[in-house]
py3Dmol code that shows the C-alpha trace and the ligand (Angstrom):
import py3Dmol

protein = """\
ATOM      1  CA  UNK A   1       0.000   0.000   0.000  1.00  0.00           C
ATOM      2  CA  UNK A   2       1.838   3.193  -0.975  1.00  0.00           C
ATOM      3  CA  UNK A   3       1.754   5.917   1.524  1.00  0.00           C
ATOM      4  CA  UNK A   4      -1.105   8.095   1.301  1.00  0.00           C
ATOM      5  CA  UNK A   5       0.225  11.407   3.208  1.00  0.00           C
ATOM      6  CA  UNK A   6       3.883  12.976   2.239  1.00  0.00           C
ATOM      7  CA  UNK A   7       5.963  15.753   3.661  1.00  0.00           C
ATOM      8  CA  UNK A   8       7.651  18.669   1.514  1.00  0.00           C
ATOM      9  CA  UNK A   9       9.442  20.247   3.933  1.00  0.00           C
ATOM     10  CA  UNK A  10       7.174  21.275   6.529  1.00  0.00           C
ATOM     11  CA  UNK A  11       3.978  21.134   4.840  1.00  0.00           C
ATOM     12  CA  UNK A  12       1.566  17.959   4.982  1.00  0.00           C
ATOM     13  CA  UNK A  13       0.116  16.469   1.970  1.00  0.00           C
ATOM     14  CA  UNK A  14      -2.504  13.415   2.252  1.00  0.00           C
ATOM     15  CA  UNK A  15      -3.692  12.291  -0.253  1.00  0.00           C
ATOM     16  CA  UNK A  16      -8.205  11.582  -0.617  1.00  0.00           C
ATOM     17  CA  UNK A  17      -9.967   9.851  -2.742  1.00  0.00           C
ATOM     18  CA  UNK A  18     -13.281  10.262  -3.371  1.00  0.00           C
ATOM     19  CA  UNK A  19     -13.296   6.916  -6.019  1.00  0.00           C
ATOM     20  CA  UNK A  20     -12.827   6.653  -9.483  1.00  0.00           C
ATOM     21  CA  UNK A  21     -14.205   7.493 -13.085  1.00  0.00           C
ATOM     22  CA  UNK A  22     -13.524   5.274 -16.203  1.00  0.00           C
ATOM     23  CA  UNK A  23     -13.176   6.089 -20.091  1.00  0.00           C
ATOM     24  CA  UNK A  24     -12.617   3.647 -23.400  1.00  0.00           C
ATOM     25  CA  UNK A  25      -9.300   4.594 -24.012  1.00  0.00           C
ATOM     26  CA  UNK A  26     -10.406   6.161 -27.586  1.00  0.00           C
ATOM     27  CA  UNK A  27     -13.114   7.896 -26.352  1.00  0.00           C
ATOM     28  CA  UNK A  28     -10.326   9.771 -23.772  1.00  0.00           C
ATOM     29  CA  UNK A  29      -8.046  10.045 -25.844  1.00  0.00           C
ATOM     30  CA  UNK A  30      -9.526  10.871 -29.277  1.00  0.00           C
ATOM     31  CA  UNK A  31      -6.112  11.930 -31.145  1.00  0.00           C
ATOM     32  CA  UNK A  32      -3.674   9.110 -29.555  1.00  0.00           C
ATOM     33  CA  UNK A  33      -3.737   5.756 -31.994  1.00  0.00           C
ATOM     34  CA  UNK A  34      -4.389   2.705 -29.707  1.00  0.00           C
ATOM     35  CA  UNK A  35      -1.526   1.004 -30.432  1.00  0.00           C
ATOM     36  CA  UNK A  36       0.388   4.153 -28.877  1.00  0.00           C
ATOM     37  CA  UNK A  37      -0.336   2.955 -25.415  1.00  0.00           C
ATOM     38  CA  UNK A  38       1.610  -0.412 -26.243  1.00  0.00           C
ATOM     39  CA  UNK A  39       4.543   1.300 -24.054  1.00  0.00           C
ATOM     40  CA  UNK A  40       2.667   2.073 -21.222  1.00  0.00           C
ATOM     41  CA  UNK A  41       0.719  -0.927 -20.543  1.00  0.00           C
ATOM     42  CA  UNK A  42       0.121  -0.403 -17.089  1.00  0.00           C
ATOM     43  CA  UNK A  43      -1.730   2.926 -17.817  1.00  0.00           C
ATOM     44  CA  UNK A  44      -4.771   0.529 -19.752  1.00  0.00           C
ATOM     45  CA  UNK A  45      -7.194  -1.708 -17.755  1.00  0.00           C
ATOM     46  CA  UNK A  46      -7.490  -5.232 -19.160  1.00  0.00           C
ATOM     47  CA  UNK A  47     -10.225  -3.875 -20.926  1.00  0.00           C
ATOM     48  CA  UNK A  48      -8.706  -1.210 -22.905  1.00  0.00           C
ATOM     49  CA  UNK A  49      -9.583   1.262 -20.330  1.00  0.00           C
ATOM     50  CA  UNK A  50      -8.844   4.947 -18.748  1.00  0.00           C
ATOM     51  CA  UNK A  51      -9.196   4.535 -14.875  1.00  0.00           C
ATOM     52  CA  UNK A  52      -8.956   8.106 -12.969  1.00  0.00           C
ATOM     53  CA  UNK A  53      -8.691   8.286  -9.683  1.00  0.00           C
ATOM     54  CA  UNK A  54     -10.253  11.335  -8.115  1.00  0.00           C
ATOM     55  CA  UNK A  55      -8.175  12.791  -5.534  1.00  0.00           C
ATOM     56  CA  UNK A  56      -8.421  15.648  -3.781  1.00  0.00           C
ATOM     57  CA  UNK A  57      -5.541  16.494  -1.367  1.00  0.00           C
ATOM     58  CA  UNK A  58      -5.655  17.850   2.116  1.00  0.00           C
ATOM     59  CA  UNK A  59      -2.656  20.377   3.007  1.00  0.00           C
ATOM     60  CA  UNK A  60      -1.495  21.349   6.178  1.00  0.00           C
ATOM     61  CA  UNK A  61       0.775  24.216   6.048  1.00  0.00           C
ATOM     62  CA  UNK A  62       1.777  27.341   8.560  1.00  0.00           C
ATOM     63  CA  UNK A  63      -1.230  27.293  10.577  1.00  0.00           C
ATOM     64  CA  UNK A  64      -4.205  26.515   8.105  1.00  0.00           C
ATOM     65  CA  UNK A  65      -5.498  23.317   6.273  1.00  0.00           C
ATOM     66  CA  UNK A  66      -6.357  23.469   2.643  1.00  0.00           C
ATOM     67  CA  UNK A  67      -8.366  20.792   0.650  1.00  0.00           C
ATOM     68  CA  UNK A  68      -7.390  20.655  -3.218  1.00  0.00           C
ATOM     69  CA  UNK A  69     -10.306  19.595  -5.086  1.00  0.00           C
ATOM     70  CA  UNK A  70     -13.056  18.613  -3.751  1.00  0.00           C
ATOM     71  CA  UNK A  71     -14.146  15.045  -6.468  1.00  0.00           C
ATOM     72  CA  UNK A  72     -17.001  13.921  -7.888  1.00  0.00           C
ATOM     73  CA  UNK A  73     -19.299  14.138  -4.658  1.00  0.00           C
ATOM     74  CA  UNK A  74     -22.392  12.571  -3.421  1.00  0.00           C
ATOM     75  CA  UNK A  75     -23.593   9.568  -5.759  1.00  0.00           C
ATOM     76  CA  UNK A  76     -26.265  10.743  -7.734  1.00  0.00           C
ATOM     77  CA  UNK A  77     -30.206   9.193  -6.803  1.00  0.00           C
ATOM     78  CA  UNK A  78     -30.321   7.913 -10.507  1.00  0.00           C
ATOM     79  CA  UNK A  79     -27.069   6.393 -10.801  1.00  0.00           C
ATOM     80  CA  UNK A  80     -26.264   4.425  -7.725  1.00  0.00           C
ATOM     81  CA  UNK A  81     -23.863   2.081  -8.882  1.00  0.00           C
ATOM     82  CA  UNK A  82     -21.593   5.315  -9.650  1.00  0.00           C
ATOM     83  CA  UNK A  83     -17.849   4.684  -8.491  1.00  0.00           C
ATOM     84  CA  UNK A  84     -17.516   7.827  -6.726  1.00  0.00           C
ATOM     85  CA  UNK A  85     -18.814   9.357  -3.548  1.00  0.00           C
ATOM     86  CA  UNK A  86     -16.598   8.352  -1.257  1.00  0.00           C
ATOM     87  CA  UNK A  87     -14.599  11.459  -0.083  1.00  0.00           C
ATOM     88  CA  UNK A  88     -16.426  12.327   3.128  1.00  0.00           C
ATOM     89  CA  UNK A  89     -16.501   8.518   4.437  1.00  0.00           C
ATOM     90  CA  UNK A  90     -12.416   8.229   3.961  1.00  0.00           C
ATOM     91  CA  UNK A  91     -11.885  11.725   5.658  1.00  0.00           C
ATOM     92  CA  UNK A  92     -14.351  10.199   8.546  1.00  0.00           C
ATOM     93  CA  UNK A  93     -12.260   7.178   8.690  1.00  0.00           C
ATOM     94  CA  UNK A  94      -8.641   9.139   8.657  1.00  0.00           C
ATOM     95  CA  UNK A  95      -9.982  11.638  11.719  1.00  0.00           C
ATOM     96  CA  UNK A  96     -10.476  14.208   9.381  1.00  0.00           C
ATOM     97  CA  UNK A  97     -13.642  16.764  10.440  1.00  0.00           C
ATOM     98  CA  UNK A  98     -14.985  18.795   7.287  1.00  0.00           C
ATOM     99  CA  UNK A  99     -15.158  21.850  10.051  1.00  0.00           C
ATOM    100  CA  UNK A 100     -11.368  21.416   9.688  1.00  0.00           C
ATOM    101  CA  UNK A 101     -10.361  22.815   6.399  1.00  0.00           C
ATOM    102  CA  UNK A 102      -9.934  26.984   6.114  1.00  0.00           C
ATOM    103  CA  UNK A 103      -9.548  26.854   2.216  1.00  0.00           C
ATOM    104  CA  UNK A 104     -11.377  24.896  -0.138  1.00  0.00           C
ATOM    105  CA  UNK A 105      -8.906  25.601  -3.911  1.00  0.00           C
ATOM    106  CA  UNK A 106     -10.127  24.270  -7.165  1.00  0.00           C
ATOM    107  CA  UNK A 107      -6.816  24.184  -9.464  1.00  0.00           C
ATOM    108  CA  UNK A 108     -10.069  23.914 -12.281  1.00  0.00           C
ATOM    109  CA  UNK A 109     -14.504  23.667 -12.299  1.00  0.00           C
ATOM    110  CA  UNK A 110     -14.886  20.674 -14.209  1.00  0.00           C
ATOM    111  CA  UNK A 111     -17.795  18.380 -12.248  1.00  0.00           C
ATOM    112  CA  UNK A 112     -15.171  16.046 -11.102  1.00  0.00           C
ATOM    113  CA  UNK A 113     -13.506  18.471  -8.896  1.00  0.00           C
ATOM    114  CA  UNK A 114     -16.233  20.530  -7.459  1.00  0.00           C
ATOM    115  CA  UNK A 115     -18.728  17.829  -6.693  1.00  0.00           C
ATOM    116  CA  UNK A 116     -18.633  18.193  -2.244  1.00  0.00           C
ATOM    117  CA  UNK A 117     -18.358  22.204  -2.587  1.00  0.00           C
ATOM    118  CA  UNK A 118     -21.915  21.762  -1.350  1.00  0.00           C
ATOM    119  CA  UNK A 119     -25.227  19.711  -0.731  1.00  0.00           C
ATOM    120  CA  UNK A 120     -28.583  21.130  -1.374  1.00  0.00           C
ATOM    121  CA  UNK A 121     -31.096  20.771   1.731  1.00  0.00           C
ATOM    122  CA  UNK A 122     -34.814  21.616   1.621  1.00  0.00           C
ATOM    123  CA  UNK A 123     -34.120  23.634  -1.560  1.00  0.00           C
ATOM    124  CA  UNK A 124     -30.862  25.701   0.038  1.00  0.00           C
ATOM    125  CA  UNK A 125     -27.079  25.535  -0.548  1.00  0.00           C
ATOM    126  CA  UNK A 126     -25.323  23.885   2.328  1.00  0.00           C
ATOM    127  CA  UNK A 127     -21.195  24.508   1.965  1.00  0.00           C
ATOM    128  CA  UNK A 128     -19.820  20.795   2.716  1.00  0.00           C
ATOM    129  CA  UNK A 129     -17.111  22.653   4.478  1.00  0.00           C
ATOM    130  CA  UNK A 130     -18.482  25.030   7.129  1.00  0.00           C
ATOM    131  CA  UNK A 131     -15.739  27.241   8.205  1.00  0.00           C
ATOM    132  CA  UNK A 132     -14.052  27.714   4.419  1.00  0.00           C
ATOM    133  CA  UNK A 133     -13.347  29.966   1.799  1.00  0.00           C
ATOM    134  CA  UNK A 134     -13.597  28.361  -1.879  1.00  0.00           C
ATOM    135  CA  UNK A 135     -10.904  29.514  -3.946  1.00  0.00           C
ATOM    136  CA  UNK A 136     -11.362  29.407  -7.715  1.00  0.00           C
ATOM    137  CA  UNK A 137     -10.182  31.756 -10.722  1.00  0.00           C
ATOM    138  CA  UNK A 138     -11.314  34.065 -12.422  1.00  0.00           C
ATOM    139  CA  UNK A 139     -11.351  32.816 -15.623  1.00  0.00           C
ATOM    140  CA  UNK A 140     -12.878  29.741 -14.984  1.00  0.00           C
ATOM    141  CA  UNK A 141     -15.244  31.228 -12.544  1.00  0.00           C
ATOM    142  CA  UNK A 142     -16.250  33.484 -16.420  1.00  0.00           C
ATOM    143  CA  UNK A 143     -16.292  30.290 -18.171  1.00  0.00           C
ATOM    144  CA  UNK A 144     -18.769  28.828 -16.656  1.00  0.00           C
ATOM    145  CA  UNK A 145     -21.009  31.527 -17.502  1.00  0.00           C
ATOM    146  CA  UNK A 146     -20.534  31.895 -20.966  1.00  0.00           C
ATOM    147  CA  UNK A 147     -23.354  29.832 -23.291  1.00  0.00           C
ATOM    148  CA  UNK A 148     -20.497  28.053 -25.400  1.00  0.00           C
ATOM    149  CA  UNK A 149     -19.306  25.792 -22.747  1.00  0.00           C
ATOM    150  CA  UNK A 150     -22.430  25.257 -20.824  1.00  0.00           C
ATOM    151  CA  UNK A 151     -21.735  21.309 -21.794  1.00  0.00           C
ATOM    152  CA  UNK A 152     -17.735  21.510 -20.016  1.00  0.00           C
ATOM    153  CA  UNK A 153     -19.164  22.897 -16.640  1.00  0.00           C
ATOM    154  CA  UNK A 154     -22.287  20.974 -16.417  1.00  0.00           C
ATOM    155  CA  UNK A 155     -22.592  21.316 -12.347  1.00  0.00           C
ATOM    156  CA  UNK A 156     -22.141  25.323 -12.382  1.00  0.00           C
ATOM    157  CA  UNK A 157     -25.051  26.184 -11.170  1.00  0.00           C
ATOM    158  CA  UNK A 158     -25.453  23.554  -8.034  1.00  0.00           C
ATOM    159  CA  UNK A 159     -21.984  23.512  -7.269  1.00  0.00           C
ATOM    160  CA  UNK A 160     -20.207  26.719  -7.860  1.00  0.00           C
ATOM    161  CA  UNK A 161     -23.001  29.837  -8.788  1.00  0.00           C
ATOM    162  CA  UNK A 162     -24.313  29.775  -5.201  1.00  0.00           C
ATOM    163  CA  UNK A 163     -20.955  30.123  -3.516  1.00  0.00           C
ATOM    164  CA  UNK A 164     -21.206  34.136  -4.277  1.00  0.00           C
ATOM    165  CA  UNK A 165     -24.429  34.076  -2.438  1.00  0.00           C
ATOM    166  CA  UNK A 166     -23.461  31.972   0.456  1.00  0.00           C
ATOM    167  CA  UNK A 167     -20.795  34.739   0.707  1.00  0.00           C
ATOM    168  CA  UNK A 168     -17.345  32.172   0.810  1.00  0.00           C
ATOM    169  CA  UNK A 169     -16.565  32.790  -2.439  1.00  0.00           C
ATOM    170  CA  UNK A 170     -12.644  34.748  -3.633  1.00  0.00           C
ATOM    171  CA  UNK A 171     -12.191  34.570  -6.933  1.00  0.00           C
ATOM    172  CA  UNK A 172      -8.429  35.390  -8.007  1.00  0.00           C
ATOM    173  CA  UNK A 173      -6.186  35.962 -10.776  1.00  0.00           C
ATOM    174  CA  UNK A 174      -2.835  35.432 -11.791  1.00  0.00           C
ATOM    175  CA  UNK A 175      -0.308  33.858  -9.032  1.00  0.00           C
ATOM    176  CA  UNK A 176      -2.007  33.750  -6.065  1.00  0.00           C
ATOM    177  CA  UNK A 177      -0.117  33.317  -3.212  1.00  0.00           C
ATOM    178  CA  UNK A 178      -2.101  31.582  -0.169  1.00  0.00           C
ATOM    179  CA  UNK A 179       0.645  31.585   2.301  1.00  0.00           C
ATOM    180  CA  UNK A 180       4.641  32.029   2.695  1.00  0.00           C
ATOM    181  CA  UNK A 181       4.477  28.185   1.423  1.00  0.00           C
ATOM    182  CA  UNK A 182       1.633  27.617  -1.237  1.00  0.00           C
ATOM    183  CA  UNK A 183       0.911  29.168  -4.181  1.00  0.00           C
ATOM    184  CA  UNK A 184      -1.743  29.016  -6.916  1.00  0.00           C
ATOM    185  CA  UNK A 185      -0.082  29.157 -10.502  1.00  0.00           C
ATOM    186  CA  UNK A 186      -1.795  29.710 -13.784  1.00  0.00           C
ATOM    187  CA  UNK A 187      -1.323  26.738 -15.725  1.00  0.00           C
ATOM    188  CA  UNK A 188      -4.268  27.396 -18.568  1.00  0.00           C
ATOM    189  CA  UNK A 189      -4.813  25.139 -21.493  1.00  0.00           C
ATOM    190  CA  UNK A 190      -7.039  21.880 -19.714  1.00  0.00           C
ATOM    191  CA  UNK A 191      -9.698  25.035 -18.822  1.00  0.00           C
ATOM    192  CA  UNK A 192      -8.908  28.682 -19.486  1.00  0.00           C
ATOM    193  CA  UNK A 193      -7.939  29.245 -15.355  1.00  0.00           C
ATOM    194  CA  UNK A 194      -6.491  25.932 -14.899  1.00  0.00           C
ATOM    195  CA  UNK A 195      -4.608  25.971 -11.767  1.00  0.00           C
ATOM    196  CA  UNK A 196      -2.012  24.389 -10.237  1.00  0.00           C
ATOM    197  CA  UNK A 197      -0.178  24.604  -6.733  1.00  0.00           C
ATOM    198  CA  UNK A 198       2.949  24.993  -5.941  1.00  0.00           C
ATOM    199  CA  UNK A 199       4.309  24.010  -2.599  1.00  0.00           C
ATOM    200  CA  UNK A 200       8.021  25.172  -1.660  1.00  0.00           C
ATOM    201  CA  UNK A 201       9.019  24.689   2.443  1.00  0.00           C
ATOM    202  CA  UNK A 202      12.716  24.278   3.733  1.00  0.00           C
ATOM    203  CA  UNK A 203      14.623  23.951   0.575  1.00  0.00           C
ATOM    204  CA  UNK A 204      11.892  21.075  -0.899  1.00  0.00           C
ATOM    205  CA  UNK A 205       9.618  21.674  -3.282  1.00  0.00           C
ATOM    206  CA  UNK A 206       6.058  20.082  -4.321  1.00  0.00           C
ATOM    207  CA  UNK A 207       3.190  20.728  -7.089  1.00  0.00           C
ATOM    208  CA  UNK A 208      -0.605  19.450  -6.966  1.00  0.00           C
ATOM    209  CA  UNK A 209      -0.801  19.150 -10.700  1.00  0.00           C
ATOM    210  CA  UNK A 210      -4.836  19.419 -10.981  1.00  0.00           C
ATOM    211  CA  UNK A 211      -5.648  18.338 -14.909  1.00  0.00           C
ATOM    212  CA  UNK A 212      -2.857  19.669 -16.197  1.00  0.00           C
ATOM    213  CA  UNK A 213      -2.143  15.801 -16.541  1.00  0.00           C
ATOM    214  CA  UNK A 214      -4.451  12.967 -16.384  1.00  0.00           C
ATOM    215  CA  UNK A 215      -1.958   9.694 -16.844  1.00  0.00           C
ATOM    216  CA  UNK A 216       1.270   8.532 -16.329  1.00  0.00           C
ATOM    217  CA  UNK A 217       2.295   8.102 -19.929  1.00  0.00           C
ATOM    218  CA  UNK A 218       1.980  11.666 -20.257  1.00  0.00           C
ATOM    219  CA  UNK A 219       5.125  12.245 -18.268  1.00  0.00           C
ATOM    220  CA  UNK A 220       7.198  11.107 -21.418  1.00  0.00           C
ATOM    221  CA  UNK A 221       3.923  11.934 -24.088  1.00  0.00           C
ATOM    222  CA  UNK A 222       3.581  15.213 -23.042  1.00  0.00           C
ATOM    223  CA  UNK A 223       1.964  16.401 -26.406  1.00  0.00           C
ATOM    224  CA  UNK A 224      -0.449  13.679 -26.276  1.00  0.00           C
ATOM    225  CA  UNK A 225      -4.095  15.670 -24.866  1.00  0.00           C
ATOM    226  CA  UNK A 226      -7.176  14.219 -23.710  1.00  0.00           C
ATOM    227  CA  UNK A 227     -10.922  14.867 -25.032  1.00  0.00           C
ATOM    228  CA  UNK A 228     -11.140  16.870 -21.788  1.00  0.00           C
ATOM    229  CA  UNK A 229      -8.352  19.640 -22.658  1.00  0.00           C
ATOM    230  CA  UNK A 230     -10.364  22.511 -23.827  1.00  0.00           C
ATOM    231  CA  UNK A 231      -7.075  24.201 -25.628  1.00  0.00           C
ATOM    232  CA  UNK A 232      -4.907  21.803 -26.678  1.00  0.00           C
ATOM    233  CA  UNK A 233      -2.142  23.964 -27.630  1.00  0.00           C
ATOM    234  CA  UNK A 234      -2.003  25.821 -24.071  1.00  0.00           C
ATOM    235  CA  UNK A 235      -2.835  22.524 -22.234  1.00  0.00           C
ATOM    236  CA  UNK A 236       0.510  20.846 -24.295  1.00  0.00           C
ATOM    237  CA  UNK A 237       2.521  24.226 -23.299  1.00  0.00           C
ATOM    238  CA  UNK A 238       1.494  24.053 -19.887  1.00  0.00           C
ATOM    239  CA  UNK A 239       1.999  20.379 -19.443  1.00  0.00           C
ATOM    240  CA  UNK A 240       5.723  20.259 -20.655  1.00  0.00           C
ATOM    241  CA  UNK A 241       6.817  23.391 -18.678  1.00  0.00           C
ATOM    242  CA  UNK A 242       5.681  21.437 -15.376  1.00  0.00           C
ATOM    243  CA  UNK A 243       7.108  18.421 -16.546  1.00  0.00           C
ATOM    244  CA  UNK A 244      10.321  20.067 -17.535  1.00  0.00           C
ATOM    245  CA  UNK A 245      10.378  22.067 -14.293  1.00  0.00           C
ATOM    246  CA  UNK A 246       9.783  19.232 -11.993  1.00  0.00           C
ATOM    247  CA  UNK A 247      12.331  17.099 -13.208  1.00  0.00           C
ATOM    248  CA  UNK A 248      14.945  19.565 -13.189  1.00  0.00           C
ATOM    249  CA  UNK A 249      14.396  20.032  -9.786  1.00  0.00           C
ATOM    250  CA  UNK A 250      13.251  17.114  -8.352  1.00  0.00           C
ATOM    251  CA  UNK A 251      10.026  18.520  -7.272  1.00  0.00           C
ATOM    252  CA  UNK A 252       7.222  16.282  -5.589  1.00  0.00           C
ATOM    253  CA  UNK A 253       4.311  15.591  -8.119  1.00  0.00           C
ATOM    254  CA  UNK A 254       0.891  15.129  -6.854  1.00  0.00           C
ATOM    255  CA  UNK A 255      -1.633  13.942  -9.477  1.00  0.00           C
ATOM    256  CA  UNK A 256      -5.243  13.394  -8.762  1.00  0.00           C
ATOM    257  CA  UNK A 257      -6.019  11.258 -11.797  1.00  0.00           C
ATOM    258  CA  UNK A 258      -3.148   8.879 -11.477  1.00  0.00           C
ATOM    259  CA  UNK A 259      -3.433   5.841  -9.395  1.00  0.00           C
ATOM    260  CA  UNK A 260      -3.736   6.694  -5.974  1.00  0.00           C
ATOM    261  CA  UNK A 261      -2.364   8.175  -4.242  1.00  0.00           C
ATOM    262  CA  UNK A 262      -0.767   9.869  -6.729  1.00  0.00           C
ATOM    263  CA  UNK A 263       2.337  11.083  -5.189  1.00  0.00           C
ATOM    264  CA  UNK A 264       5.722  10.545  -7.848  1.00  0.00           C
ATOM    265  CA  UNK A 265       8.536  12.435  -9.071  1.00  0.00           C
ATOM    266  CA  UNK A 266       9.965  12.544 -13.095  1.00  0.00           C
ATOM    267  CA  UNK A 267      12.850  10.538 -13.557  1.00  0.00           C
ATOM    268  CA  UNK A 268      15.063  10.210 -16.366  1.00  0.00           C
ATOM    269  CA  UNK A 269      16.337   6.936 -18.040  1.00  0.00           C
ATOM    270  CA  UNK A 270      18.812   6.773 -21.407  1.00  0.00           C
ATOM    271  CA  UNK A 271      16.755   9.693 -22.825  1.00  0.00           C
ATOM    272  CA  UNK A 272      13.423   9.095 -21.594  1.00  0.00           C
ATOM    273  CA  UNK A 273      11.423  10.725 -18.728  1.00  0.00           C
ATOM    274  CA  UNK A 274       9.342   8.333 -16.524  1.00  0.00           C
ATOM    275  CA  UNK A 275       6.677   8.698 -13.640  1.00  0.00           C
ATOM    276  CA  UNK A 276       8.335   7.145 -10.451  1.00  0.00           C
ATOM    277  CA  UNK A 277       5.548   6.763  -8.099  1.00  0.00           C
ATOM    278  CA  UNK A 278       6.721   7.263  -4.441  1.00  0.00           C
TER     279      UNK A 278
END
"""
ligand_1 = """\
1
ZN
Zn -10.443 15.903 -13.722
"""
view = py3Dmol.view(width=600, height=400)
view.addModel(protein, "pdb")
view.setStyle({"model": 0}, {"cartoon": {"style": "trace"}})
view.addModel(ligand_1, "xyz")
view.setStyle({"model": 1}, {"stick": {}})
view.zoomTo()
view.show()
């Protein structure tokens, strides 16, 4: 079992999961000839399938806790058999109270990593996390609004719309720095605010990647872009400079779509990077 919770210098990262989603392999990656993924077998199921993890990923830094992502969420009444829903019941069983977490950041406002910002009750908005502020940017926060990508943020309006109202909402732009160890980077391309986070205590350093990479292979593939990449070209551009920057120095990778828990560094072999998960 590989460890679930990492240091980087002082800050804690643990690593959630709130269960899985799965693709055909064509389907999520339109672009990418099957018999491309003959090198990286153990990124395909046995039946010729994308499995993504959904993590989110609970920091503890200076003072504060911050939750990265917040999954799929509750299991929807007309699709029980979903493989998702589990983030609150693993938090309950690590110790972990929801009344905990001061920061709730979304590195991005696709469904799968929104889904706990809240439960509706009796026709109101109940915030999941009582005593946080959401953290989101700007540009996504625009997205969702505009007509043309109504389909990409499908949960907008249950999930992220009613956080203004409730009053918990910042929206920010650019690098956003959330303490003297975390910062929010602008990493566009998978959605127009894509985010990612940058973690940098006592000489180490750390990212939470969001979607700026969804599998293993991409490590080495970096070019290769998923169905889910609104702008390939930025996504791409985006992807290799954290790639590049992480292996040059040895930075700690968190990914929420590779196999849990997702924690890894970039290695190089004769000429070829490779995902080394810790
Ligand atoms: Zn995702």
């Amino acid at each position: 079992m590989p460890e679930s919770e990492v240091m980087v210098g002082n800050v804690r990262v643990a690593s959630f999961s709130d269960g899985k989603l799965e693709f055909d392999l064509c389907n999520f990656y339109p672009s990418i000839p099957e018999e491309n993924w003959a090198r990286y077998p153990e990124d395909v199921t046995a039946e010729h399938k994308i499995s993504l993890n959904l993590a989110s990923y609970l920091i503890r830094s200076q003072g504060i806790t911050i939750l990265v992502d917040t999954g799929m969420g509750p299991v929807p009444e007309d699709a029980p058999e979903s493989a998702w829903g589990e983030l609150l019941s693993n938090f309950e069983a690590a110790g972990v109270r929801t009344d905990e977490v001061d920061k709730v950041v979304m590195t991005h406002l696709h469904r799968d990593h929104v889904g706990w910002n809240m439960v509706s009750e009796n026709d109101r908005y109940r915030p999941v996390f009582p005593n946080a502020r959401y953290v989101l940017s700007r540009k996504d926060w625009e997205a969702t609004r505009m007509p043309e990508y109504a389909e990409r943020f499908p949960t907008a309006s249950s999930k992220l719309w009613p956080l203004e109202e409730l009053g918990i909402l910042d929206v920010v732009e650019g690098e956003y720095a959330i303490n003297g160890e975390l910062t929010a980077l602008p990493t566009p391309g998978h959605t127009p605010g894509h985010m990612s986070l940058l973690i940098s205590s006592q000489g180490q350093k750390g990212v939470v990647m969001g979607d700026a990479i969804h599998s293993p292979a991409q490590v080495q593939e970096w070019e290769w872009c998923s169905r889910a990449d609104m702008d390939p070209d930025r996504a791409r551009a985006s992807r290799r400079k954290l790639v590049e920057k992480a292996e040059r120095e040895g930075t700690l990778i968190a990914a929420g779509h590779f196999p849990a828990p997702g924690f890894g560094r970039v290695v190089r072999l004769q000429d070829r990077r490779y995902w080394q998960a810790l």
